[in-house]
C-alpha positions as CSV (number, residue, x, y, z in Angstrom):
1,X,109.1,99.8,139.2
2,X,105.2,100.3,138.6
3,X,102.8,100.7,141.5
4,X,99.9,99.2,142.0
5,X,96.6,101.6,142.6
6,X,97.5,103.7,139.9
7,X,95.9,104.7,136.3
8,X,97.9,103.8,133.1
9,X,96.4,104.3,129.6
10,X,97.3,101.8,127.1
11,X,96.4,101.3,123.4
12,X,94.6,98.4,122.9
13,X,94.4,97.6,118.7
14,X,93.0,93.9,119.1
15,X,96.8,92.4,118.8
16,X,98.5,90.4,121.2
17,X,101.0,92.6,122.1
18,X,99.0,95.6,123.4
19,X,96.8,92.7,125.6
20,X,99.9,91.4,126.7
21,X,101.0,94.7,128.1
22,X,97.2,95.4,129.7
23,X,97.3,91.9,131.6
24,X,100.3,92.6,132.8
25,X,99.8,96.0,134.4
26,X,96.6,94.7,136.0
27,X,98.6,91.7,137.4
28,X,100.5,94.4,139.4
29,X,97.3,96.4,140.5
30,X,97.4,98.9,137.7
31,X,93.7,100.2,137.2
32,X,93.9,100.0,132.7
33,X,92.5,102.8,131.0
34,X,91.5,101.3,127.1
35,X,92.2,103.1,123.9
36,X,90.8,102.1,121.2
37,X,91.1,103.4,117.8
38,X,87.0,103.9,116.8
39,X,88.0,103.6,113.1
40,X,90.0,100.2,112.9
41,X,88.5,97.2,110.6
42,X,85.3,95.6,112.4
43,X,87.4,92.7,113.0
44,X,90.1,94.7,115.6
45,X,87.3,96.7,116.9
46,X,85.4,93.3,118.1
47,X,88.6,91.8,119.4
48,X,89.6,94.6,121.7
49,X,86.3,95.4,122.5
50,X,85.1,91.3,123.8
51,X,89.1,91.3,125.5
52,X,88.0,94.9,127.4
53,X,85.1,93.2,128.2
54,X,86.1,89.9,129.3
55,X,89.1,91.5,131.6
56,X,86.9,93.9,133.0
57,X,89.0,96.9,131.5
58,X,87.5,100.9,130.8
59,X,87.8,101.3,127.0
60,X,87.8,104.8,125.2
61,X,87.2,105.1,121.8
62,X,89.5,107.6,120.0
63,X,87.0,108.9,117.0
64,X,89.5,110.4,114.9
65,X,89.2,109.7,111.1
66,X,92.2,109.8,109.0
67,X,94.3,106.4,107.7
68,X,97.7,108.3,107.4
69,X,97.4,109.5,111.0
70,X,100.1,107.8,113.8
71,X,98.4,106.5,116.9
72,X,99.8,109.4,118.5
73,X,98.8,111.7,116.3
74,X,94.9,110.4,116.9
75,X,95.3,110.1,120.7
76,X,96.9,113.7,120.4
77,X,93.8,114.9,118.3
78,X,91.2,112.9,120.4
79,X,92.4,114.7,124.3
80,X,92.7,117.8,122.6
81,X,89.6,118.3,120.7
82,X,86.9,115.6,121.6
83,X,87.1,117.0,125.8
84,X,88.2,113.7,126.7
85,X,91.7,114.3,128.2
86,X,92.5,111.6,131.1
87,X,95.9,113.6,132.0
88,X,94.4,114.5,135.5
89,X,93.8,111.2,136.1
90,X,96.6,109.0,134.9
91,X,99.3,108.3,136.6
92,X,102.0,109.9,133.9
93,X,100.2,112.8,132.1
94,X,99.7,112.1,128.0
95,X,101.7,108.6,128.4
96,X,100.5,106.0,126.2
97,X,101.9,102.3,126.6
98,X,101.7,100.7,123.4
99,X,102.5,97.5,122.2
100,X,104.3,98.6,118.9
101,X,107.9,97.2,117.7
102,X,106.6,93.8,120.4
103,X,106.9,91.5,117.3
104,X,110.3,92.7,115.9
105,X,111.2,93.4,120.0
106,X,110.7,89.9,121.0
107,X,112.8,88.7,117.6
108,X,110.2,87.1,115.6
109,X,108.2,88.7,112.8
110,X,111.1,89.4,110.4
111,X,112.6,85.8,110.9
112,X,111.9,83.3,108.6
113,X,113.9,80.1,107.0
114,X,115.3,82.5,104.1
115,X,116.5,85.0,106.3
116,X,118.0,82.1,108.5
117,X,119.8,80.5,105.7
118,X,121.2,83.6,104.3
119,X,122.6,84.9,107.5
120,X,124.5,81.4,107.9
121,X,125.9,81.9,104.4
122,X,126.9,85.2,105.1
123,X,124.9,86.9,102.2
124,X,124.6,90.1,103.2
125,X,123.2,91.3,100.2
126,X,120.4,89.5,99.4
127,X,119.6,90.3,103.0
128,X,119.8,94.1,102.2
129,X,117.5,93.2,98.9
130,X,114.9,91.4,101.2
131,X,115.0,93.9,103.9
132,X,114.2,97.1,101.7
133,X,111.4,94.8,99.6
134,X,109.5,93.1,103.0
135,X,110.0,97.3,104.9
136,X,108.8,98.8,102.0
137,X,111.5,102.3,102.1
138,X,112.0,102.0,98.6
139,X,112.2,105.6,97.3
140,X,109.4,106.0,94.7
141,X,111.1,107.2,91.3
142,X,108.7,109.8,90.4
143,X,109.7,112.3,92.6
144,X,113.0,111.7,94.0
145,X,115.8,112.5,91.5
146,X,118.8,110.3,91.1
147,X,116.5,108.1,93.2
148,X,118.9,105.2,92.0
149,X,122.3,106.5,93.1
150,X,120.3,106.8,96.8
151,X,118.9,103.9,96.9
152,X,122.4,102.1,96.3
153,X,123.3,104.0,99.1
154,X,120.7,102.6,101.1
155,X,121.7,99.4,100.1
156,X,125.5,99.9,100.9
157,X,124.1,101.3,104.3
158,X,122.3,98.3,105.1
159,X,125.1,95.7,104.3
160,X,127.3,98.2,106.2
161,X,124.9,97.6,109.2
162,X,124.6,93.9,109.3
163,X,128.7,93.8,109.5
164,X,128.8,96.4,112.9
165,X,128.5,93.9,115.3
166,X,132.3,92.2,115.7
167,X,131.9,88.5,117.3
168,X,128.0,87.8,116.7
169,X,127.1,85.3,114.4
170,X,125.2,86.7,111.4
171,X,122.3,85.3,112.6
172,X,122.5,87.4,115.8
173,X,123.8,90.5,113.8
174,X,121.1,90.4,111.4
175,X,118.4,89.7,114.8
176,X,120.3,93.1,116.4
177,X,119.7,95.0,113.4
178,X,116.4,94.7,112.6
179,X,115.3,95.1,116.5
180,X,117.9,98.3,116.6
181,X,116.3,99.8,113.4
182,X,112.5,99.0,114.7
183,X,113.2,101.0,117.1
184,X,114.8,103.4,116.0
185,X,111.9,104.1,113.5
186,X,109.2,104.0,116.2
187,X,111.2,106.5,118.6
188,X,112.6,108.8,116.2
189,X,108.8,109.1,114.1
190,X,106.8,109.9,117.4
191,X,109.4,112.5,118.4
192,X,109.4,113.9,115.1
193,X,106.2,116.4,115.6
194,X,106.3,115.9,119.4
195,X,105.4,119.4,120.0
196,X,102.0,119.0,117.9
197,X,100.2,115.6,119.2
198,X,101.9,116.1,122.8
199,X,101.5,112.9,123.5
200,X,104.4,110.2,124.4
201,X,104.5,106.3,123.9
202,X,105.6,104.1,126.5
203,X,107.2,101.3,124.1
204,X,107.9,98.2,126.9
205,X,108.9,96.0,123.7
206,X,111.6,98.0,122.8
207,X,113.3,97.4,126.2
208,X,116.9,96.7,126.1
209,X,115.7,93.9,128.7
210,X,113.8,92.7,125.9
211,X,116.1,92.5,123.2
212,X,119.0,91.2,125.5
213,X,116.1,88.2,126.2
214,X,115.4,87.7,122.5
215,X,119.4,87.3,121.2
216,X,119.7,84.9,124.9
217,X,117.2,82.6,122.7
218,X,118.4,80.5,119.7
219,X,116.9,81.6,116.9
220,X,115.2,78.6,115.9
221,X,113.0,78.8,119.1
222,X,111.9,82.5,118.2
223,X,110.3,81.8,114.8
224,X,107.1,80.9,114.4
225,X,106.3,82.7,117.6
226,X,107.5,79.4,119.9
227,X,109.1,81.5,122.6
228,X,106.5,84.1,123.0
229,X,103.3,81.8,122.5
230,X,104.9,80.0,125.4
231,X,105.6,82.8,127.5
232,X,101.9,84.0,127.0
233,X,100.6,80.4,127.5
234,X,102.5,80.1,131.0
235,X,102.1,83.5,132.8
236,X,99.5,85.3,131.2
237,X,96.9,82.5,129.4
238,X,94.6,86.0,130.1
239,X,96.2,87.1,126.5
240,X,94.7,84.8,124.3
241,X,91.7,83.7,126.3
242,X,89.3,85.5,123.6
243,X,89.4,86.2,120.0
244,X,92.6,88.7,118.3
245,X,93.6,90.1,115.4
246,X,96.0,88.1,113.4
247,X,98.2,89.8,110.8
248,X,99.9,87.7,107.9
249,X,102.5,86.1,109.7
250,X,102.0,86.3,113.0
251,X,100.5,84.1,115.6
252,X,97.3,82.5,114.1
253,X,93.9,82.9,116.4
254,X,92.1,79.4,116.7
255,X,89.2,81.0,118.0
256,X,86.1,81.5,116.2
257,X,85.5,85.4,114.7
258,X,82.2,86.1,113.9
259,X,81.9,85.5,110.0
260,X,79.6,88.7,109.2
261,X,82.6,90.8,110.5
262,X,85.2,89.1,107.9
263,X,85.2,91.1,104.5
264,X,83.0,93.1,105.5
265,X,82.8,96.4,103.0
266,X,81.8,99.8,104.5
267,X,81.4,103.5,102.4
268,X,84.6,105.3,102.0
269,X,84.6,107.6,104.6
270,X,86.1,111.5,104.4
271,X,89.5,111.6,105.9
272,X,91.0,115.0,106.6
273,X,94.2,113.5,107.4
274,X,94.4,112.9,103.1
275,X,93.0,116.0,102.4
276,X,95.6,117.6,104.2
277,X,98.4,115.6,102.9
278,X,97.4,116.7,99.4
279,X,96.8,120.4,100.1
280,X,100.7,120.3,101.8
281,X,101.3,118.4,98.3
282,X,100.2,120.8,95.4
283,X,101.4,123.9,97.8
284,X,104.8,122.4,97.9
285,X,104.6,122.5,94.1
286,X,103.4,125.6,93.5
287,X,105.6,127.3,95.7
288,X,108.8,124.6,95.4
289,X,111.2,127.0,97.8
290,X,113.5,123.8,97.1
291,X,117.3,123.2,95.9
292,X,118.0,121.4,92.2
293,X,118.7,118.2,92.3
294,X,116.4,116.3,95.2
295,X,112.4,116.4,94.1
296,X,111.1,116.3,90.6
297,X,108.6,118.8,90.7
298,X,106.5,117.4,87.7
299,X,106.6,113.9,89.1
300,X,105.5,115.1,92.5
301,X,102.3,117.1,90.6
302,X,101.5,114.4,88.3
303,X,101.4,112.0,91.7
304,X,99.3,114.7,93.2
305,X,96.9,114.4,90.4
306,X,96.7,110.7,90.2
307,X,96.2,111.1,93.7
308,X,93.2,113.3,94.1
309,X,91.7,111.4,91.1
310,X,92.1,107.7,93.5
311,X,93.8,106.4,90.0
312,X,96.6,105.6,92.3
313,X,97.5,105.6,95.5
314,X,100.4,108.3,96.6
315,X,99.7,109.0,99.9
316,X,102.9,107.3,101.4
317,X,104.9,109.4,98.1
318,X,103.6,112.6,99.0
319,X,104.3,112.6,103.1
320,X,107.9,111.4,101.6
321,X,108.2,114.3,99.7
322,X,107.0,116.5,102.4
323,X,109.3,115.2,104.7
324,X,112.4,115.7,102.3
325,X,110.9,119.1,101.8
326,X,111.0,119.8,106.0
327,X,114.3,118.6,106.2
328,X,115.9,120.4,103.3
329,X,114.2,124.2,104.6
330,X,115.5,123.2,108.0
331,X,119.2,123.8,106.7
């Protein structure tokens, strides 16, 4: 139960979701405290900021630079080092409520007529196929070996998965698994280096109550956002009252956005967070304290190289490999 007269910090990114959960704190007398990321795109940072405006909401801006950094790893960063730490003041010490996994929680993002139709014939396959290509977890070839024989097993996983749920349709199944794995991913990531940001997200979307509400609806109600635009529309019309951010495939924002905000280009900025990604990179390789078998240690250089030169973007490839490397010395 949440009491009113007390301070919550929430992360607003200029979405829906993270509104959805501010509005409805301060319905219950919850005095919001805004976080905002300071280096989103112009278009999230005017969104959150006219919403915090318009609803009368505190906003904080967390100046952290970095593009591969989580939102807890900025918040983390930000209380630490920029002297701005609220933990005396909210009501939970370093809790953040955060609207992430609200799009797969309430059943809707990863929907669409394919995914619909296959389920009803029971192709789990394809399914698995479309899963890994829409998540992006395909294991980059370069510097995973035998990267083939594990993604098969990935594959076999998957189709494994979408069968574990005895008397669902596999409609429902396929629903179920993709909310279980969402969150999954968003739990098990922020707990991963707990002990460094400190910092701990509140995810309301990943509610049991939520998903038990989302497989309650038929499924043909929860695309195209249907069920949540009119859950929004009836009992908090706050949510949508000014302009948001509207990713491909989600709810659509009729409301004008200031055209000199769209496109906009803006000087690549130093992030630290890359920097540090690549130093972690090329000292894994030179001292590669690894077992046969699991890393190609040219393939992770050369994608170090390419890297640091921006002919190609490994960013995502070499936090992979650093994770396998964690993992592996951890035995």
């Amino acid at each position: 139960m949440i009491k009113a007269n007390r301070r919550e910090a929430v992360s607003l990114s200029g979405s829906l979701n993270s509104r959805l959960i501010a509005v409805a704190l301060k319905q219950r007398g919850v005095q919001v405290e805004g976080l905002a990321i300071a280096a989103a795109d112009p278009v999230s940072r005017y969104c959150t900021s006219t919403f915090a405006r318009e609803q009368g909401i505190a906003l904080s801006l967390v100046d952290v630079e970095g593009h591969t950094m989580s939102l807890e790893e900025r918040v983390g960063h930000h209380w630490r080092h920029a002297g701005a730490d609220l933990c005396g003041e909210l009501a939970r010490p370093r809790v953040v409520w955060t609207g992430k996994g609200g799009s797969v929680g309430m059943g809707v993002l990863p929907i669409d007529e394919t995914d619909v139709e296959l389920a009803r014939w029971g192709d789990a396959t394809r399914l698995a196929d479309r899963f890994i290509r829409r998540t992006a977890v395909a294991l980059p070839p370069r510097i995973i070996c035998n990267y083939r024989v594990l993604e098969q097993n990935l594959r076999t996983s998957l189709i494994a998965s979408l069968g574990a749920f005895p008397g669902l349709s596999q409609e429902r199944a396929l629903m179920l698994f993709l909310t279980i794995q969402h969150q999954r991913r968003h739990f098990i990531l922020q707990r991963e280096e707990v002990d460094r940001h400190r910092v701990e997200l509140h995810l309301p979307f990943c509610s049991p109550l939520v998903a038990w509400a989302a497989l309650a609806l038929a499924i043909e109600d929860m695309r195209d956002y249907q069920a949540y635009r009119h859950l929004i529309e009836r009992y908090y019309p706050e949510v949508m009252a000014s302009p948001w951010r509207s990713s491909p495939g989600h709810l659509p924002c009729p409301l004008p956005i200031p055209v000199k905000l769209k496109g906009r280009l803006f000087r690549r900025k130093p992030d630290p967070a890359r920097r540090a990604t690549l130093k972690r990179a090329w000292r894994l390789v030179r001292e590669w304290q690894l077992p046969a078998g699991v890393l190609d240690r040219q393939g992770l250089a050369l994608t170090c190289a390419l890297t640091q030169a921006r002919l190609r973007e490994g960013i995502y490839s070499l936090r992979l490999a650093a994770t396998f490397a964690r993992w592996l010395q951890r035995e």
